[in-house]
N, C-alpha and C positions, 0 to 999 in steps of 0.2 A: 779335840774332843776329850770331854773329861774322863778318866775311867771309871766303869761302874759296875766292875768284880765286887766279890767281896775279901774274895781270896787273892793279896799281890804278891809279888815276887819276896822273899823273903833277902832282906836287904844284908847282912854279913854273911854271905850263904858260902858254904864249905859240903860240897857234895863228901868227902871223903868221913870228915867228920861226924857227918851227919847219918855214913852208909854203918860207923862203929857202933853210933847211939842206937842205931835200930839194934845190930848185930846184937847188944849188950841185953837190952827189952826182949829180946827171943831166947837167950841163953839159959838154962838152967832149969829149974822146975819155975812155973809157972809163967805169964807173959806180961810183959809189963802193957795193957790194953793203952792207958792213959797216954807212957811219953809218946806210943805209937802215931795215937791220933790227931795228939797238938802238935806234932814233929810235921805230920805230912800234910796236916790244913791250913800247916804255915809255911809253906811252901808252893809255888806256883806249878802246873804240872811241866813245864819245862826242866822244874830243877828235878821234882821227881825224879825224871829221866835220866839225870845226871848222877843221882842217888841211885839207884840202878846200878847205872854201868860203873860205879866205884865201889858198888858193892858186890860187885861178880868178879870186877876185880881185886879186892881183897880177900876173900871170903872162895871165889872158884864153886861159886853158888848162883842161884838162879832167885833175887829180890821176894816178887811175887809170889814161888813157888815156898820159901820160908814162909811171909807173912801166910799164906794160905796153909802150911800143915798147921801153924800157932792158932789162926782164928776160926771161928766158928760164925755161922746164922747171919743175921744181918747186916753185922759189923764188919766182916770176913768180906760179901760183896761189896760194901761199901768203901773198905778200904782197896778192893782191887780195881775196881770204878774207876778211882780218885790214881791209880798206877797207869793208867789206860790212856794213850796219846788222845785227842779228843774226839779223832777225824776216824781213828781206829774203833772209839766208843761208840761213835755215833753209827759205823758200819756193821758191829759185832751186835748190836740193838735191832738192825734192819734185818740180821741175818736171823738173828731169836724168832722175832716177830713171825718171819715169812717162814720159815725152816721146822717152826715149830708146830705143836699140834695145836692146826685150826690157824687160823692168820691172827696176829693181834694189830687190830687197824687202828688203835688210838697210839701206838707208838710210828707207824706210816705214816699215819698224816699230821703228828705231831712235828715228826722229823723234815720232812717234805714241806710241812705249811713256814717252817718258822726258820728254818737254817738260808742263808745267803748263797747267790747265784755261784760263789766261788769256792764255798765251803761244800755246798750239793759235786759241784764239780769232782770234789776230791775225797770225798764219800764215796761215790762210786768208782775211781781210779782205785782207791783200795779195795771198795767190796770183788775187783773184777781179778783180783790174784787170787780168788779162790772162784767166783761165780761170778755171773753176769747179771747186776742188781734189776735192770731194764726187765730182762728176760722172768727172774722171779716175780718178780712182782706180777708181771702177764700172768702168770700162772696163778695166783693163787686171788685174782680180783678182776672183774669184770665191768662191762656197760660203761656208761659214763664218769665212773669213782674210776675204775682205770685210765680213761683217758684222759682224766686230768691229773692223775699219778704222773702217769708217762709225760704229760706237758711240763711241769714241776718238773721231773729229772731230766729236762733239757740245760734246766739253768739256764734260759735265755729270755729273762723277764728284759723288759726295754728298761732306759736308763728316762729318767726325768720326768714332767711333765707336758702332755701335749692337746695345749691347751684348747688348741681347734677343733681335738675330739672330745673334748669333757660332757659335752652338754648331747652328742652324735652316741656316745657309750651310755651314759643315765637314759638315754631313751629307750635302745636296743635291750639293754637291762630290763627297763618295764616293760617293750612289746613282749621279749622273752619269758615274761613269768606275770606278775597279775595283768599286764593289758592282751592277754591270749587263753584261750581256752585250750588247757595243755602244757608242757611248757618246752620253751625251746634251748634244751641244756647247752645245745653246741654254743650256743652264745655266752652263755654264763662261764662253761670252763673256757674257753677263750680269750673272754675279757678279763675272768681274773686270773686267769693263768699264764696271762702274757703281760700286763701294763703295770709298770711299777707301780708301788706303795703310796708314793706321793701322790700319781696322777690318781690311784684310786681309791683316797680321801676325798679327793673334788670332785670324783663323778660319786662318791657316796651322798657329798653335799648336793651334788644340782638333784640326785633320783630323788632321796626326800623333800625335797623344795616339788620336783614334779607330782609325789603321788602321794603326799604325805608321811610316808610309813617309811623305816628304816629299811636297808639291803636286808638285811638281816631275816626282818619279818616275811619278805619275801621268799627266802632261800629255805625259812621252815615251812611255808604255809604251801611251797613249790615242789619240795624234794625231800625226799626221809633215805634212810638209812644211812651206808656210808659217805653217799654224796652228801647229802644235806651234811654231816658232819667236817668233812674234807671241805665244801665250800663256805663252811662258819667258821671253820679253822683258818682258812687263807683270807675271811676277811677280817676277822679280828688282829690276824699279825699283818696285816697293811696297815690298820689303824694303831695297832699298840703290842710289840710282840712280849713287853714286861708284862701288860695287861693280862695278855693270852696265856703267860707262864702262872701267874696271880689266879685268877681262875682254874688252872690245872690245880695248882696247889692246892687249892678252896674244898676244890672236890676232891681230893685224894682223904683229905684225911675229916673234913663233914661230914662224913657214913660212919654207918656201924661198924664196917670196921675200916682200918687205915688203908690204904693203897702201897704199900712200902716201894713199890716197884718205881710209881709216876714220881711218888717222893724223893726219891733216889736218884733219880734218874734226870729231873729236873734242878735241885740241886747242885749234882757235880756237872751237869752240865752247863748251867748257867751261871756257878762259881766266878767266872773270868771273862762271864759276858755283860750279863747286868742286872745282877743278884740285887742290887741297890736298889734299884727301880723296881724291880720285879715286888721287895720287902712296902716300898711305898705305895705302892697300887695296891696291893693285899690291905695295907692298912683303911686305904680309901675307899676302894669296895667295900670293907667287910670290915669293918670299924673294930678291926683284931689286929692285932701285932702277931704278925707271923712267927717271929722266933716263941712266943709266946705258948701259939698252938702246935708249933711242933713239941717243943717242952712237954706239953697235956697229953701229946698223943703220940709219944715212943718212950721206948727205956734205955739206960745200961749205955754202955758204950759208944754206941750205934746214935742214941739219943745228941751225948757230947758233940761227937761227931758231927753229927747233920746243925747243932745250933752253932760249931766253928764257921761252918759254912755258908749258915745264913749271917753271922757279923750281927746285922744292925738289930738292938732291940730295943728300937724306937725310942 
């Protein structure tokens, strides 16, 4: 498989070296923001890590907690972000979201629709050294948005496609939402909560072959609030999860005002996943070169920063 980071390992890489050059950017009056940011956007978060531990040990200092008295605002998260093992960021998010005032359910189901059955697994292996992810999220979400949460953090979607149910799932799909008056969710969180990716491209193919109309259309015209969201989320990342990042992107920063949070967030997490495709889709929806619109729509440091990360400028 090709890779399609945008951010790769950085190839003559010298964690010690690399722990003085920061050391030297912090020292004295003022901070060097610049070599900070190209230092650590060209670097994989692996070595980060390694730049780290050769920086505590020379130094008898704590990396993160430097760069953090030096920087400020947005750049300041975003460079702590980019410090943050992935699987740790993606739990430290889950822990915001839920822990915080009022739940923030576009980072739940963003994390939950689009992260892999092995990655979800070790998400919550870390969230449980402080809490029990399971249990939170019980708490602060209800009806059937919860039980397709809770299905999702089983990570036990099936493997492959199975081809004898394709046409037996497109149906149950329809009985469930427009061939019924009503709808009948346990079916919908079910089916997309448990059948791989693959197989639920082909039952998306046979339902529109049956009733015309996309899943899609279905799942707004069936369900509102946070399900209808959660179940547009898990079916846009079966079909396309660059797609579904390219859309996040779209809307974070198309309003009056930016999103810094989804920007950010999507970003360095999808840096070393598939930043490339995510820039391609962008372009192809929205006939905008993403490095472009971030350009338009941040400043200063922060700005550099986030377009190191997006790479391609088409």
């Amino acid at each position: 498989v090709t890779y399609r980071g945008s951010v790769r390992p950085f190839v003559n890489f010298d964690a010690v070296h690399d722990a003085d050059i920061l050391h030297r950017a912090m020292k004295g009056l003022g901070t060097d923001e610049d070599v900070i940011l190209m230092l650590l956007a060209a670097r994989s978060n692996n070595q980060r890590q390694q730049i780290k531990a050769a920086y505590k040990t020379a130094y008898g200092k704590d990396l993160v907690s430097a760069l953090k008295s030096e920087l400020g605002g947005l750049f300041e998260s975003l460079i702590v972000a980019l410090m943050t093992l992935p699987v740790v960021y993606d739990a430290t998010l889950l822990h915001k979201a839920i822990k915080g005032v009022g739940t923030d359910d576009d980072v739940l189901i963003e994390i939950l629709a689009s992260r892999s059955g092995p990655r979800l697994r070790d998400i919550v292996k870390v969230y449980k050294e402080g809490d029990n992810l399971e249990k939170d999220i019980c708490g602060d979400t209800s009806g059937y948005y919860q039980r397709l949460l809770v299905i999702l953090l089983q990570a036990s979607r099936e493997e492959g496609v199975d081809e004898a149910n394709i046409a037996k799932d497109a149906k149950d799909l329809y009985a469930a939402g427009k061939g019924k008056f009503g709808t009948d969710e346990e079916k919908f969180i079910n089916i997309l909560g448990n059948r791989s990716a693959e197989h639920l491209r082909k039952v998306f193919d046979a339902y529109k072959k049956l009733c015309g109309s996309d899943i899609e259309d279905s799942v707004e015209g069936e369900t509102t609030g946070n399900l209808e969201n959660l179940l547009l989320a898990v079916v846009k990342c079966s079909r396309s999860v660059p797609s579904f990042f390219a859309e996040s992107l779209y809307r974070s920063m198309r309003r009056a005002g930016t999103d810094d949070d989804t920007l950010m967030r999507v970003l360095v997490s999808r840096s070393e996943e598939d930043m490339l495709d995510i820039a391609a889709c962008f372009k192809d929806k929205y006939g905008a070169s993403l490095y472009s619109t971030i350009q338009e729509d941040t400043t200063g440091a922060y700005r550099k920063c986030l377009l190191y990360l997006c790479r391609s400028r088409d």
